[in-house]
VOLOKE-473827 format. One record per residue (C-alpha): x, y, z; residue number from 1. Coordinates in steps of 0.1 Angstrom, whole numbers, plus 5000, padded with zeros to 4 digits. Example, Ala and Ser with C-alpha at 12.3 -4.5 7.8 and 13.67 -1.06 7.14 Angstrom:
x_y_z_num
5123_4955_5078_1 .
5137_4989_5071_2 .
//
This chain:
x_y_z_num
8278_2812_1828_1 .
8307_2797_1830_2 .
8300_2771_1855_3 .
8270_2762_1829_4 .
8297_2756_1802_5 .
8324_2741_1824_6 .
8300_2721_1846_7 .
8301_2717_1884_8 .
8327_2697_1890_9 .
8356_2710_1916_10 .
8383_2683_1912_11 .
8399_2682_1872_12 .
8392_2649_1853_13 .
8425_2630_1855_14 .
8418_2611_1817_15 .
8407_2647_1804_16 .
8442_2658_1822_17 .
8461_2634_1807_18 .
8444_2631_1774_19 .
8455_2673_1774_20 .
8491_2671_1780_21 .
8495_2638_1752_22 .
8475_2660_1725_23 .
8499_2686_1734_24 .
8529_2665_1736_25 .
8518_2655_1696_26 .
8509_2693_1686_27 .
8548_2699_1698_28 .
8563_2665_1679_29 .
8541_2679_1649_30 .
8553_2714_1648_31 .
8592_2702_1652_32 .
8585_2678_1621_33 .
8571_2710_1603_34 .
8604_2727_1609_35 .
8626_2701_1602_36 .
8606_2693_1569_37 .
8605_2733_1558_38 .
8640_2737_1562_39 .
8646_2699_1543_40 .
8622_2718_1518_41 .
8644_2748_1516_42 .
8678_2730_1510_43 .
8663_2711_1483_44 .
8651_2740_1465_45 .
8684_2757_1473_46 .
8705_2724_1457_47 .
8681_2725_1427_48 .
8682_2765_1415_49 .
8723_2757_1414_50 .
8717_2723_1395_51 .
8694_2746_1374_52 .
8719_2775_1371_53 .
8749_2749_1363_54 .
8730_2735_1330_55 .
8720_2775_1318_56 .
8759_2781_1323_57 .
8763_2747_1300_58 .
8758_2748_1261_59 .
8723_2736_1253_60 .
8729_2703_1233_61 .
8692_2703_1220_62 .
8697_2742_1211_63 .
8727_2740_1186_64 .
8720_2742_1149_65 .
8711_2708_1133_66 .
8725_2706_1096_67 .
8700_2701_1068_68 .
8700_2688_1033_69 .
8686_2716_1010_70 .
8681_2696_0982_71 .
//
C-alpha cells in the first residue's frame, strides 16, 4: 500500500528535496515572526492598561460638575 501511494521510485526527487527543506525553512522564519509579534503584542497591551490605569488615577475633566443657570 504504501508503495501505491509513495510510487516506485528508489532514489528521492532532489527538487521535491529541496522544495522540502525551503518550505520548512519558511514554516521556521514564520513561527519566529509569530513569537516576536505575540510578545510585541503583549508589551503593547501591557504599556496601554498603565496608560489606562494613569488617566482613572487622574480627575476626569469631562466628569466634574458643569454650573447651570437656573433661571
Amino acid at each position: 500500500m504504501a508503495k501505491a501511494l509513495l510510487g516506485y521510485r528508489t532514489a528521492p526527487d532532489q527538487r521535491l528535496m529541496l522544495e522540502t527543506v525551503e518550505l520548512r525553512r519558511r514554516v521556521r522564519d514564520l513561527e519566529g515572526l509569530v513569537d516576536r509579534l505575540q510578545r510585541d503584542n503583549d508589551r503593547l497591551r501591557q504599556d496601554l492598561d498603565e496608560e489606562l490605569r494613569e488617566d482613572l488615577r487622574r480627575a476626569d475633566a469631562a466628569a466634574a460638575p458643569v454650573p447651570t443657570i437656573v433661571g
